[in-house]
DRENMILUM-725027 format. One record per residue: residue number from 1; residue in one letter; x negated, y negated, z negated of N, C-alpha, C, O, CB in turn. Coordinates in Angstrom, 3 decimals, padded with zeros to 6 digits, always signed. Glycine has a CB too. Example, Ala and Ser with C-alpha at 12.3 -4.5 7.8 and 13.67 -1.06 7.14 Angstrom:
BEGIN
R fimi pakol      n.x      n.y      n.z     ca.x     ca.y     ca.z      c.x      c.y      c.z      o.x      o.y      o.z     cb.x     cb.y     cb.z
R    1     a -013.190 +005.690 -007.800 -012.300 +004.500 -007.800 -013.200 +003.300 -007.800 -014.236 +003.319 -008.465 -011.308 +004.473 -009.046
R    2     s -012.850 +002.250 -007.080 -013.670 +001.060 -007.140 -012.900 -000.030 -007.870 -013.409 -001.138 -008.039 -014.084 +000.598 -005.725
***
This chain:
BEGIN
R fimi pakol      n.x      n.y      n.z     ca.x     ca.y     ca.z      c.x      c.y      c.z      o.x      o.y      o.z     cb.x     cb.y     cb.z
R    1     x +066.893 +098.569 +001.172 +066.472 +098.230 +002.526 +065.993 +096.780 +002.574 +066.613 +095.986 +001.867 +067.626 +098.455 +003.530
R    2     x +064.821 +096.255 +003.423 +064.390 +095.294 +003.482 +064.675 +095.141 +005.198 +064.675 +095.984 +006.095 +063.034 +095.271 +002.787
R    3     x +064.950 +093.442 +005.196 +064.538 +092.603 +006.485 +063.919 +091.237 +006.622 +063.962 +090.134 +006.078 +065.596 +092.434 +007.169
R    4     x +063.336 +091.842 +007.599 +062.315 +090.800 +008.194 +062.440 +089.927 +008.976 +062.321 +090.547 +010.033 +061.497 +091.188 +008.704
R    5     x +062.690 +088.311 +009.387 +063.281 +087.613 +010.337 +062.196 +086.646 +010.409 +062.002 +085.791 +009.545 +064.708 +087.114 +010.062
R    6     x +061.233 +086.856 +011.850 +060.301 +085.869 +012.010 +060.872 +085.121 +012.862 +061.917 +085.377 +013.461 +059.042 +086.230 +012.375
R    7     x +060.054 +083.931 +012.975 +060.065 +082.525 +013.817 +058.971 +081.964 +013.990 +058.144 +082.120 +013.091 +060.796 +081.492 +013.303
R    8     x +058.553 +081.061 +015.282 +057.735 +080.175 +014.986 +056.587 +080.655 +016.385 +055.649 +079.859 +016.373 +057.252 +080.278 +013.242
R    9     x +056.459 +081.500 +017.311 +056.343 +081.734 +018.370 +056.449 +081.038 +019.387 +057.346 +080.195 +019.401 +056.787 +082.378 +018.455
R   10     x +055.466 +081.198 +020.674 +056.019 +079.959 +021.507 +054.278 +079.972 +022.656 +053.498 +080.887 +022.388 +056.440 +078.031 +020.107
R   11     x +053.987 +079.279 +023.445 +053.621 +078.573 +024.093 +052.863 +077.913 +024.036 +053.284 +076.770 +023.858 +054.095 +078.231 +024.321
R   12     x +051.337 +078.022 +024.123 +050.461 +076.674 +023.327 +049.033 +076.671 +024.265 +048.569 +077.445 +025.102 +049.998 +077.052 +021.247
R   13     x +048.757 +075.865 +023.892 +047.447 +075.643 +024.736 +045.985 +076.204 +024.185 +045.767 +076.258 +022.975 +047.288 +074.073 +024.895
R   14     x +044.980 +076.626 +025.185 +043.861 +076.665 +024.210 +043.497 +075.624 +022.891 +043.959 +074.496 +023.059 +042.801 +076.596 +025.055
R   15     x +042.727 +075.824 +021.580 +042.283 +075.096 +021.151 +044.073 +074.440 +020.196 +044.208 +073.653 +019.259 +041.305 +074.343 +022.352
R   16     x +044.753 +074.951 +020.725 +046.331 +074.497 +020.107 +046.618 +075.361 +018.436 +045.813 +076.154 +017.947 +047.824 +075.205 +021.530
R   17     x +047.911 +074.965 +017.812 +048.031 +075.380 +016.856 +049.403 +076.036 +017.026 +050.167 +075.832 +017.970 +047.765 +074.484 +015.936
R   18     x +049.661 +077.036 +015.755 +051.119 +077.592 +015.609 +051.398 +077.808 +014.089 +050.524 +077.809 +013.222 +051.322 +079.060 +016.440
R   19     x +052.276 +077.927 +013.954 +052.491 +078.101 +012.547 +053.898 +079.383 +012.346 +055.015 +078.958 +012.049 +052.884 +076.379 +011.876
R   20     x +053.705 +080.688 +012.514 +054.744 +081.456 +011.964 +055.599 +081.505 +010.413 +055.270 +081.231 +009.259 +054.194 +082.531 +012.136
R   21     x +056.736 +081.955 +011.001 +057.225 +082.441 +009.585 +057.580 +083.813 +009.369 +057.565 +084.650 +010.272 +058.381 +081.745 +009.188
R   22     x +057.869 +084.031 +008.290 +058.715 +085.564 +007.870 +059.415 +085.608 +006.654 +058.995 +085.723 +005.503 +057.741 +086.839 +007.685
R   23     x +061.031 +085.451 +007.287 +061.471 +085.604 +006.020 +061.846 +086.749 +005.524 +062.355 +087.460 +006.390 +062.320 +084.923 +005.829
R   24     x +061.806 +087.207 +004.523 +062.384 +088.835 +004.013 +063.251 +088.659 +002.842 +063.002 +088.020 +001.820 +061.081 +089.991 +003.474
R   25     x +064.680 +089.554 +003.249 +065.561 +089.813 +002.670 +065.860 +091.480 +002.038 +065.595 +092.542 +002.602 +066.366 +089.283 +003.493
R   26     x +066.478 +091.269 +000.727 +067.597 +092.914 +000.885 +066.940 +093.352 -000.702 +067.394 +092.674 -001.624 +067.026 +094.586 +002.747
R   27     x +065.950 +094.386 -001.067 +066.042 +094.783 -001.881 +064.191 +094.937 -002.055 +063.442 +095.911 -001.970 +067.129 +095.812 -001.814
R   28     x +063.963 +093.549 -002.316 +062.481 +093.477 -002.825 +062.256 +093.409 -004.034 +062.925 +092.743 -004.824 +061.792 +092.496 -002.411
R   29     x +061.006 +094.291 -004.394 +060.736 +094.296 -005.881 +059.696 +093.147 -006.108 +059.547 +092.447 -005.107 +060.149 +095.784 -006.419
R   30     x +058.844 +092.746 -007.339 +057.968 +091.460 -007.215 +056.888 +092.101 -007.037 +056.068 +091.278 -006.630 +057.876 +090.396 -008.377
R   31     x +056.519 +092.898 -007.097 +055.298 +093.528 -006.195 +054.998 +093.677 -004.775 +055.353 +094.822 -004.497 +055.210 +094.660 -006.447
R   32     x +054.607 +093.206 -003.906 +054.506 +093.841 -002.241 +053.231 +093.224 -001.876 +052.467 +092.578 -002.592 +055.870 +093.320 -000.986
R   33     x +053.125 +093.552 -000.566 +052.049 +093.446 +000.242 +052.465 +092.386 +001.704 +052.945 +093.181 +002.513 +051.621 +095.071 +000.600
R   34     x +052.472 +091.073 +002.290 +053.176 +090.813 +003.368 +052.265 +090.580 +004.334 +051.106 +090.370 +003.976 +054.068 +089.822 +003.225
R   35     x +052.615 +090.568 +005.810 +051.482 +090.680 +006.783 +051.605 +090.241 +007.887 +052.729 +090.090 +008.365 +051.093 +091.779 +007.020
R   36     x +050.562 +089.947 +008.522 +051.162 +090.090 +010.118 +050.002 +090.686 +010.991 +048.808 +090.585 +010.709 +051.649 +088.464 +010.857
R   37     x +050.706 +091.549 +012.484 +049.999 +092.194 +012.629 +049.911 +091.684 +014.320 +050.767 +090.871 +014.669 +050.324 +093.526 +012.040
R   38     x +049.390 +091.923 +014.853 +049.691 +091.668 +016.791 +049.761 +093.003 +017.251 +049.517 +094.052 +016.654 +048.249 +090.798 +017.887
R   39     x +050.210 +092.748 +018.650 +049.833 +093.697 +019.340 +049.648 +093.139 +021.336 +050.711 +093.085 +021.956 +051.047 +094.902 +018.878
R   40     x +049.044 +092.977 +021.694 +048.274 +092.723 +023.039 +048.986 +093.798 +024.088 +049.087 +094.950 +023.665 +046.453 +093.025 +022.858
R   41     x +049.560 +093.474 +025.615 +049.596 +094.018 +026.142 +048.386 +095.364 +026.897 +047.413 +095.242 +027.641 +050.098 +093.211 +026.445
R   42     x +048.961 +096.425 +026.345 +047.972 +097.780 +026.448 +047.167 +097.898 +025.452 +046.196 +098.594 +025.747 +047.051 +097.864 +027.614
R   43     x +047.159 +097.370 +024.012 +046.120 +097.416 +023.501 +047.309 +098.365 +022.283 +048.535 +098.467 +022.307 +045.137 +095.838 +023.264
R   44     x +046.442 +098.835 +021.471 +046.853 +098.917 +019.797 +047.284 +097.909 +018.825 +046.513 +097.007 +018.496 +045.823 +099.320 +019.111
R   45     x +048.654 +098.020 +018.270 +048.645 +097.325 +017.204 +047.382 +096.987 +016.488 +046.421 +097.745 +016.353 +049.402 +097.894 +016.475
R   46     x +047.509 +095.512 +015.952 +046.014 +095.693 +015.156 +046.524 +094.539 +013.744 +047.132 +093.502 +014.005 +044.204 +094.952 +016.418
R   47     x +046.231 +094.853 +012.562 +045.759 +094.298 +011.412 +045.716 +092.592 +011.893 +044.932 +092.390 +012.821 +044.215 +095.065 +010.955
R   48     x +046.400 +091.456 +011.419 +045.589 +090.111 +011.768 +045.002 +089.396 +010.050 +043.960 +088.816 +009.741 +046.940 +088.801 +012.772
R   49     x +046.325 +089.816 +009.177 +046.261 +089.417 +007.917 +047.152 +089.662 +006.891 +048.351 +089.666 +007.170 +046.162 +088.365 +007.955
R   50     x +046.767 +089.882 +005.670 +047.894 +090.154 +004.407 +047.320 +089.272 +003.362 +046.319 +088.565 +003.244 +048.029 +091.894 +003.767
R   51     x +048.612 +089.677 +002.476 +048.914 +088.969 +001.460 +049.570 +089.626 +000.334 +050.687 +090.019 +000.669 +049.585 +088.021 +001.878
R   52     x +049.263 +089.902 -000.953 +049.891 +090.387 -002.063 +050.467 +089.485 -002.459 +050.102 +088.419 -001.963 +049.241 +090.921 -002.972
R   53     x +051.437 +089.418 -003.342 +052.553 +088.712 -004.348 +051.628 +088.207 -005.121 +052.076 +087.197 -005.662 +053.708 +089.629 -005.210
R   54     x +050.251 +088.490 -005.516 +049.798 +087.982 -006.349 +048.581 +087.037 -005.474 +047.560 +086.749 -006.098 +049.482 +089.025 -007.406
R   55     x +048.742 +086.510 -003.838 +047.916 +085.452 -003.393 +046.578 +086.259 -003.278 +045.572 +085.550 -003.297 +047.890 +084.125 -004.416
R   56     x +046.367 +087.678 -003.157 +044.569 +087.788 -002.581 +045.611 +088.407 -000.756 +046.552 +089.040 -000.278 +042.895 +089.779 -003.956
R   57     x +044.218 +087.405 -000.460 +044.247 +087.602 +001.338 +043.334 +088.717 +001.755 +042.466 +089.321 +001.125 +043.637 +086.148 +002.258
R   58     x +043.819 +088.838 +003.141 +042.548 +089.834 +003.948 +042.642 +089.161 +005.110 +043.723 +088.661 +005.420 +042.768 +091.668 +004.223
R   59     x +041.513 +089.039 +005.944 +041.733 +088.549 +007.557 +040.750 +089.571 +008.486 +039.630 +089.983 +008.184 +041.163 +086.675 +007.822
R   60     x +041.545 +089.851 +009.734 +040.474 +090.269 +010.930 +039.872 +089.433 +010.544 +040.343 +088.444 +009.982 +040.680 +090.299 +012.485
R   61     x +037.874 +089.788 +010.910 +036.735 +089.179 +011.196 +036.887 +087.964 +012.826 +036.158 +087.009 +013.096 +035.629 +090.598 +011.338
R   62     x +038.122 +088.513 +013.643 +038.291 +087.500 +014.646 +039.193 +086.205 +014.314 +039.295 +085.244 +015.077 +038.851 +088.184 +015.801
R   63     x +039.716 +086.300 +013.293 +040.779 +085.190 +012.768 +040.359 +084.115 +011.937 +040.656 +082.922 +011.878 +041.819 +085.784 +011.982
R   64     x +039.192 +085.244 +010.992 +038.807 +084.095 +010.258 +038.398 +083.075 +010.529 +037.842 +082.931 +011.618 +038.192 +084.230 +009.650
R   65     x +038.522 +082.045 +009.667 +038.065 +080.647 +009.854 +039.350 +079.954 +010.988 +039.434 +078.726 +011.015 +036.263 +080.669 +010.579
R   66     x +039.739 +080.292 +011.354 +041.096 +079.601 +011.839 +042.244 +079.987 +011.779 +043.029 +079.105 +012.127 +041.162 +079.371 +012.915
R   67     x +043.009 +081.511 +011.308 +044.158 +081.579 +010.865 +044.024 +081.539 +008.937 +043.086 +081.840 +008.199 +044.797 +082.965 +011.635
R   68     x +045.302 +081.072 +008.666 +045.785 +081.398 +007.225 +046.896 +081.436 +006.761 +047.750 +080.551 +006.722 +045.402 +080.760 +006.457
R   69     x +046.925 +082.816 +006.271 +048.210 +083.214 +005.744 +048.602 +082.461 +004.064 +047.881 +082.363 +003.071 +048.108 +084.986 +005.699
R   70     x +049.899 +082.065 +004.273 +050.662 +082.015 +002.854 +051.560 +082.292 +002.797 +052.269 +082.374 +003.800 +050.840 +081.120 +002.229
R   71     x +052.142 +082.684 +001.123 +052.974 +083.184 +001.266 +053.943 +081.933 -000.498 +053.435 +081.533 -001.545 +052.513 +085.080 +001.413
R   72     x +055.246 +081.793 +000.012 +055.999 +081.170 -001.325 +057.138 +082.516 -001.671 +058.185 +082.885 -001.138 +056.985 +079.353 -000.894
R   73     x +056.465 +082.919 -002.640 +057.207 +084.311 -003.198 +058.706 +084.110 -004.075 +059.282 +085.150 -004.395 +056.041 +085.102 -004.343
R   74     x +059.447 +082.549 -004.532 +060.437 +081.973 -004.610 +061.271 +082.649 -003.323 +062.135 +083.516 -003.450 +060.147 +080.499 -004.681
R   75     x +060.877 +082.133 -002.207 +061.655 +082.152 -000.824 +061.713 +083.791 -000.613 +062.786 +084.391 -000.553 +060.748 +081.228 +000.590
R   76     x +060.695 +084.304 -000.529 +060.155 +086.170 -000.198 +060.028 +086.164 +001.211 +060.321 +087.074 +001.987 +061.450 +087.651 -000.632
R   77     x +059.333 +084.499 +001.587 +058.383 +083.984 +003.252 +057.005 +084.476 +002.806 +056.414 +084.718 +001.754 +058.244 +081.842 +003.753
R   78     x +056.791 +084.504 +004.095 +055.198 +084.933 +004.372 +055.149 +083.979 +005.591 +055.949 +084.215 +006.497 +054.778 +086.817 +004.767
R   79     x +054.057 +082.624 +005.757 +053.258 +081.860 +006.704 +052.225 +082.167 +007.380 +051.264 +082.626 +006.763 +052.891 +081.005 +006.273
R   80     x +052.130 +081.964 +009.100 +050.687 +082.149 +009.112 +050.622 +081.061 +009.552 +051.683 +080.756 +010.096 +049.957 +083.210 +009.803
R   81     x +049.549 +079.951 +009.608 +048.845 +078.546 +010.204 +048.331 +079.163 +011.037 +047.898 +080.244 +010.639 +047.826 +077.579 +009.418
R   82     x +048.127 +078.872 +012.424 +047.039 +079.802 +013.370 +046.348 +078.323 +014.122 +047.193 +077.576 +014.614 +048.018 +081.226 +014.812
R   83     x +044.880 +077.879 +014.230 +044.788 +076.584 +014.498 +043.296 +077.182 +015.822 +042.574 +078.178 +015.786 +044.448 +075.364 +012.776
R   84     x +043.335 +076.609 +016.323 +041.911 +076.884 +017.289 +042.624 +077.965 +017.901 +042.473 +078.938 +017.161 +040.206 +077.364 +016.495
R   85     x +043.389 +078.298 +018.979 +044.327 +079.237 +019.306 +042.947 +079.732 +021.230 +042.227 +079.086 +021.991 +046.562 +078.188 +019.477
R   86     x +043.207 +080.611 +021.126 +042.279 +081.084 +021.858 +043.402 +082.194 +022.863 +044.430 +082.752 +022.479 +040.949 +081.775 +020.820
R   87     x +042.813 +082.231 +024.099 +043.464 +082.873 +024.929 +044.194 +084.213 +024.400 +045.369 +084.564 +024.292 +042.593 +083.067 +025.921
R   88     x +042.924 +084.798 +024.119 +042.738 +086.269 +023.245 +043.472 +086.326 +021.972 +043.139 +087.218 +021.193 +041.174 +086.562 +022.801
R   89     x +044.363 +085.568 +021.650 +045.231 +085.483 +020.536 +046.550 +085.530 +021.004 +047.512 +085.165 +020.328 +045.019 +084.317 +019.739
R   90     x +046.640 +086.101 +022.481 +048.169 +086.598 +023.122 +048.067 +087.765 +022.319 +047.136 +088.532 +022.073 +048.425 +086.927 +024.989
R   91     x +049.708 +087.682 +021.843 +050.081 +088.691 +021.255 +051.421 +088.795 +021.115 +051.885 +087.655 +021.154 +049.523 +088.779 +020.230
R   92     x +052.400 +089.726 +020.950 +053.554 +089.882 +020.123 +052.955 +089.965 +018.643 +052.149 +090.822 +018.280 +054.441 +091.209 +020.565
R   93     x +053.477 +088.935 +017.841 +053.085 +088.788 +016.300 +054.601 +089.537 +015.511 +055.809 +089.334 +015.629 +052.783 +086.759 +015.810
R   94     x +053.647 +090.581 +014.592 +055.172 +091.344 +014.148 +054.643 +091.027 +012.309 +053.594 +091.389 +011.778 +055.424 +093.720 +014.844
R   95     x +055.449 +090.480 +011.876 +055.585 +090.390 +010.270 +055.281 +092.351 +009.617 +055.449 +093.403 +010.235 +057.697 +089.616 +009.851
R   96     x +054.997 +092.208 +008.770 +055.320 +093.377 +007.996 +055.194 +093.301 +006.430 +054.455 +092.499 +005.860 +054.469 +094.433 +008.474
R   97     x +055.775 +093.969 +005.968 +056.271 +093.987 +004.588 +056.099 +095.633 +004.071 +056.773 +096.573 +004.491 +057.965 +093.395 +004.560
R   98     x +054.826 +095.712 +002.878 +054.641 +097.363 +002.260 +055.065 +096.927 +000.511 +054.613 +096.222 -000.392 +052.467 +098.196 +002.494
R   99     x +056.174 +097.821 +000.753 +056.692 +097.866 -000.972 +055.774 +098.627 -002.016 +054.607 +098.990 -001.874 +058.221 +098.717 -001.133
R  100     x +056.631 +098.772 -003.119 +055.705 +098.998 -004.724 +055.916 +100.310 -004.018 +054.893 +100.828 -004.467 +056.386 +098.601 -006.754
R  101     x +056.486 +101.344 -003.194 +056.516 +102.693 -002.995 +055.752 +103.220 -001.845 +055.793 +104.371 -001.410 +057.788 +103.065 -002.894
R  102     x +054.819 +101.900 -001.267 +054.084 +101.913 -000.194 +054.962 +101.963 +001.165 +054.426 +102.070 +002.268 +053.173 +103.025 -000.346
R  103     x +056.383 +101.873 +000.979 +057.052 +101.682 +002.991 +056.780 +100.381 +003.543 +056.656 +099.263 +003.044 +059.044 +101.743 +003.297
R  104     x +056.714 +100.902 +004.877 +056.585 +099.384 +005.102 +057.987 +099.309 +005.901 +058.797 +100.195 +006.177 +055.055 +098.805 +006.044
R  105     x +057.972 +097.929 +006.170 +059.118 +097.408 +006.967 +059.071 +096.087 +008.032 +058.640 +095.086 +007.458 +060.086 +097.094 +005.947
R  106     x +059.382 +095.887 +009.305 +058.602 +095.481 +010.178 +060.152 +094.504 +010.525 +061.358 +094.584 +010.290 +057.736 +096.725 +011.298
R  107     x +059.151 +093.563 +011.244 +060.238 +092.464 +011.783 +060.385 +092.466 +013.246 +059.467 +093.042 +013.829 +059.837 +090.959 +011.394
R  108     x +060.968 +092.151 +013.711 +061.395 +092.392 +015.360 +060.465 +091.964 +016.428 +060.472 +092.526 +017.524 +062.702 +091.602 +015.742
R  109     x +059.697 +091.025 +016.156 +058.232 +090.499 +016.716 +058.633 +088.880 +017.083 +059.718 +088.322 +016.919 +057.600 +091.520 +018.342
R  110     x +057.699 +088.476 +017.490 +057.691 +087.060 +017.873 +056.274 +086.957 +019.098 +055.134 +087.413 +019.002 +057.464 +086.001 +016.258
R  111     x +056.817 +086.303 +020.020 +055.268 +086.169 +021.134 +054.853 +085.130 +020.996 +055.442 +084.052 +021.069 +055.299 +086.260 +022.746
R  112     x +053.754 +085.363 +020.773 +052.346 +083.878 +020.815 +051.809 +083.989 +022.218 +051.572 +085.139 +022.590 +050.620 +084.112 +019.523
R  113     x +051.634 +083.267 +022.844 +050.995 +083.036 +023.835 +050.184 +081.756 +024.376 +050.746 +080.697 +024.656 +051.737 +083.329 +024.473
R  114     x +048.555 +082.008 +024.514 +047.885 +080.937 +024.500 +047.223 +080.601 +026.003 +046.157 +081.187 +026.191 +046.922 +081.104 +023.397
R  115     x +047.506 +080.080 +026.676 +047.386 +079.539 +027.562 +047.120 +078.462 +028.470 +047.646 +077.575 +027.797 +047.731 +079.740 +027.565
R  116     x +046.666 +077.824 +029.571 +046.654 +076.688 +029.890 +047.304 +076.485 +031.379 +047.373 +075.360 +031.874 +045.347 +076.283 +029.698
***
């Protein structure tokens, strides 16, 4: 069993920055996939960004150029930097974690909210 314990949520202004975390515990192999995903009031979960153990990224086409994910695979954290924070980047931000057997495993969420 794996867990997920994010932080780093909060309150920010347009044009503001955030910086999440995710830490994951329990029974990880050195292979995985780590992520984070949003989800918008009424909308669909959606994809924001991942990360393999071995450092190749993916980003929504709306993130790029101002979020970036890292990850220090010592710790078994996953970071996101989120900088140029835009209204439209309200979200509950939920970590996720897909093992060498493809499950995934999800963290309790964290709210971003960009505002003025």
């Amino acid at each position: 069993q794996v867990q997920l314990v994010e932080s780093g949520g909060g309150l920010v202004q347009p044009g503001g920055s955030l910086r999440l975390s995710c830490a994951a515990s329990g029974s990880i192999r050195s292979y995985n996939v780590m992520g984070w995903y949003r989800q918008a009031p009424g909308k669909q979960r959606e994809l924001v960004a991942t990360i393999t153990s071995r450092g190749g990224a993916n980003y929504v086409d709306s993130v790029k150029g101002r979020f970036t994910i890292s990850r220090d695979s010592a710790k078994n954290t996953v970071y996101l930097q989120m900088n140029s924070l835009k209204p439209e980047d309200t979200a509950v931000y939920y970590c996720n974690l897909n093992d060498w057997l493809h499950r995934d495993y999800w963290g309790q969420g964290t709210q971003v909210t960009v505002s003025s």
